[in-house]
N, C-alpha and C positions, 0 to 999 in steps of 0.2 A: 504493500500500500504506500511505501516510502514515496514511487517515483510518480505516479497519477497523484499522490496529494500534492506530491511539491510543483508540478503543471503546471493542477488547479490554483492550489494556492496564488504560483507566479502571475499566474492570469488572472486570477481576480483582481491581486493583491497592485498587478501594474495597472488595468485599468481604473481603479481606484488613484494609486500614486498618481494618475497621469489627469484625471480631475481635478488634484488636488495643484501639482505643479501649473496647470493652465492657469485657475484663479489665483494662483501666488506671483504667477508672470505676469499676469494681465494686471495687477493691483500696483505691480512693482512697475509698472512700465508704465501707467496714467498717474504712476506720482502721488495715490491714495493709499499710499500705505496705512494710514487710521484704522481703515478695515480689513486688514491682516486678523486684528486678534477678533472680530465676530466670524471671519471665514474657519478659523481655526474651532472656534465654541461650535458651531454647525460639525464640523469632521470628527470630532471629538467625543463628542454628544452622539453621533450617528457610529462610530467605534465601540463604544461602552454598552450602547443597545444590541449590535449586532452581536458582541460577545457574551454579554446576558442570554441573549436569547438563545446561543451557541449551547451554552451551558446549564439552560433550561431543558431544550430537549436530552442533550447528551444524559446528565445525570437525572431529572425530572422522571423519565421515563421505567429508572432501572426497579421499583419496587409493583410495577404493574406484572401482572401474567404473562405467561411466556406467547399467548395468541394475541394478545393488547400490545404487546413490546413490538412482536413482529408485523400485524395489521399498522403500528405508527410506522416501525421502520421502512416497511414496504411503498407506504405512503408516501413517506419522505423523497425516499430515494425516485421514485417517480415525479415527486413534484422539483425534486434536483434536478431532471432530464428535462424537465420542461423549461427552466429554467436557462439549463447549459446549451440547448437548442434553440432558444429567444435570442442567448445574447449572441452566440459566435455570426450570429445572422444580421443581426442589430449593429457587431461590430462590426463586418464586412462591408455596410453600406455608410456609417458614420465615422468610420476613423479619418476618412476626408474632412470631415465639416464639426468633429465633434469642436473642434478648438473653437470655429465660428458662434457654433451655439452656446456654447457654455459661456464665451464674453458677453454675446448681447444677452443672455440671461441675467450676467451680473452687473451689467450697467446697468440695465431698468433697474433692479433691486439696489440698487447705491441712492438710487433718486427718491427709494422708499423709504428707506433705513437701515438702523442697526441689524433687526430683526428679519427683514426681507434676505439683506444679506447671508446672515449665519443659516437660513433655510435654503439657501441654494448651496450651500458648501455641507449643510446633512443631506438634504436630497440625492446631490452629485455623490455620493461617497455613501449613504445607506442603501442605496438600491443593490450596489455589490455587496453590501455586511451582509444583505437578508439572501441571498448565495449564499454567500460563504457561509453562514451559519446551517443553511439545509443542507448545503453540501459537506459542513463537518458531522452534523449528525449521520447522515446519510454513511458517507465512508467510515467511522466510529463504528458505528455498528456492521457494516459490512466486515469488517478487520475482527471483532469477538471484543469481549471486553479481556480486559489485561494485555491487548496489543499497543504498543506506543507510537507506532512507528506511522500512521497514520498525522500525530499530533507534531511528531517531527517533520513528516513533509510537510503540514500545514506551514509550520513556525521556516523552515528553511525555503518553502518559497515565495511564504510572505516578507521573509525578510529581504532575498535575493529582489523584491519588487521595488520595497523602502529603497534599498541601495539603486538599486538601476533608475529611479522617480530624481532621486536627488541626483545623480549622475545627469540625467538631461536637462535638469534644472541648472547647475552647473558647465555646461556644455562640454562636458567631456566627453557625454556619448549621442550619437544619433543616430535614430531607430525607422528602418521604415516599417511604417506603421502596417500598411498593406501587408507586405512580405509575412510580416511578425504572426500578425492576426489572422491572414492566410494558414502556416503551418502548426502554429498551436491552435487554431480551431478544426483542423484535421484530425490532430492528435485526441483533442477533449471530445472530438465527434466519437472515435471508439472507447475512450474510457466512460465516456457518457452511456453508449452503449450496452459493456458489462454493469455497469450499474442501475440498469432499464432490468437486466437477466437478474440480477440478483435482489432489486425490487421485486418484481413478478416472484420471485420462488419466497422470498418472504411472507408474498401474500396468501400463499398457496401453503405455506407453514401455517397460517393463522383461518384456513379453511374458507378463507373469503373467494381466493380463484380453485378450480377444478385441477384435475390433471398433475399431481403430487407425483403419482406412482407410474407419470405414464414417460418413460425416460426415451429420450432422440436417441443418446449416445453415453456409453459410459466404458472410458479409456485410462479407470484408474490402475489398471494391471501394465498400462505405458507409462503414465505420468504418474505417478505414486503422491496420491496426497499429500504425505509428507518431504516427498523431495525440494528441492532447492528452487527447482525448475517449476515445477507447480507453485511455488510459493510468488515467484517472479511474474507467472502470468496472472497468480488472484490480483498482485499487487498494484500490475499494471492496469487490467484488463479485466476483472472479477472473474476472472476463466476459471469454473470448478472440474474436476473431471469428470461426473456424474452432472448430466444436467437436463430437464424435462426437455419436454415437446416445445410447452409454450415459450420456454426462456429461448430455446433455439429460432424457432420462428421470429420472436419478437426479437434478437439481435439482429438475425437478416435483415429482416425487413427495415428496422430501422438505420441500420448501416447502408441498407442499400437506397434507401427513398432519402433519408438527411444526407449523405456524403454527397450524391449526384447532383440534387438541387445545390449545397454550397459551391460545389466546385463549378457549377455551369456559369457561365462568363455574365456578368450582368451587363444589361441592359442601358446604354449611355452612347450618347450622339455622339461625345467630342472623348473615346477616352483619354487616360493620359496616364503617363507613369505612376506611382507612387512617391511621393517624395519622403526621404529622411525627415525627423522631423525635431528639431530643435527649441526648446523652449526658456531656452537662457537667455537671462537680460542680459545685454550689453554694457561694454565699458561704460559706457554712458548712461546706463539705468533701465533701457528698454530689451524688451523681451520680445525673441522672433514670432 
């Protein structure tokens, strides 16, 4: 579970940082630094909720029955897929213009005030906690409890995000955005996947889906549950060696109908490259 949480994590974690770097360039670069510290109470405020709630369902859940634990976790993890499918789609078409919208969001709001402001810097930055949070419960329990190694990918690739965020706010790195958001939504397209399979069998633990007993494939006499290698694909990929009908179906399917729509070329008169994207103020105070 190490290397799909630390992805996820990085992926959430940088478009988050990369919210937060826009409104800290755009404030720094009109010379309104005043409202640095309500952009910060909104990111802050929208951080503390999301990890509340992180740790509502994670530990909240553990005194319920074993068919309540798994009907939540199955739950979850479906409405994680719903989620990880919204945004890699969302990002595909806005990482051109996110920069554009998010300044004119925060100009109107500076004309409003204090409060206007700090709600566009929770907004901008809660909509990925409330991810992150179903997607830490989500893979938490996918991993079993007593595994750790889920909460280290989280923490190693949300941190890898904080660094790389301040990185392009400092102009020391630049990112095309396109490219970036291109291949790790490829990637989160099949970890999203095994976590659609191992929703569905959760729910099928807790009697709510059918088809428990009714198994596609079962190659644990190849891949030994306990080997290294079966360990490597749950971690990436929730890949079990024993796995039903409907989880096999339901990964096809949806690897095969999400990956074809992401990767089909969108639709635009004038395309154009992707440009790197920098958002370091300049010598002189302004931000690209």
């Amino acid at each position: 579970m190490l290397v799909s949480n630390a992805l996820i994590g990085l992926r959430e974690g940088l478009e988050a940082a990369l919210v937060v770097v826009i409104l800290v360039a755009f404030l720094v670069k009109t010379d309104r630094r005043w409202a640095l510290r309500h952009v910060w109470v909104g990111v802050i405020t929208a951080v503390v909720l999301s990890a509340g709630l992180a740790a509502a369902l994670t530990f909240g859940t553990r005194q319920l029955s074993f068919e309540t634990q798994e009907l939540i976790g199955g739950s979850a993890s479906i409405l994680a897929v719903a989620f990880v499918t919204a945004m890699v789609f969302w990002m595909k078409t806005a990482a051109r213009t996110i920069s554009g919208e998010l300044k004119g969001r925060l100009d109107h709001a500076l004309d409003l005030g204090p409060l206007a402001v700090a709600l566009v810097g929770f907004l901008g930055v809660g909509r990925e906690g409330l991810e992150t949070a179903i997607f830490f419960y989500a893979t938490t329990e996918a991993a079993g409890q007593g595994n750790s190694s889920p909460l280290f990918g989280w923490l190693l690739g949300l941190g890898g995000a904080i660094a790389l965020g301040w990185l392009i706010y400092r102009g020391a790195v630049k990112i095309n955005l396109g490219s970036f958001f291109k291949w790790t939504g490829i990637a989160l397209i099949l970890v999203a996947a095994g976590i659609l399979a191992y929703g569905l069998h959760d729910l099928q633990e807790a009697g709510f889906l059918p088809g428990l007993q009714t198994v596609a494939f079962d190659v644990s006499n190849v891949i030994r549950p306990d080997s290294w290698y079966a360990a490597l694909l749950k971690g990436i990929f929730n890949f079990t060696p024993v796995t039903t009908l409907l989880q096999a179906v339901a990964w096809t399917a949806y690897v095969a109908v999400v990956l074809t729509l992401f990767l089909r070329p969108a639709k635009t008169s004038r395309p154009t490259a992707p440009q790197p994207t920098s958002l370091a103020p300049s010598h002189s105070g302004e931000a690209a």
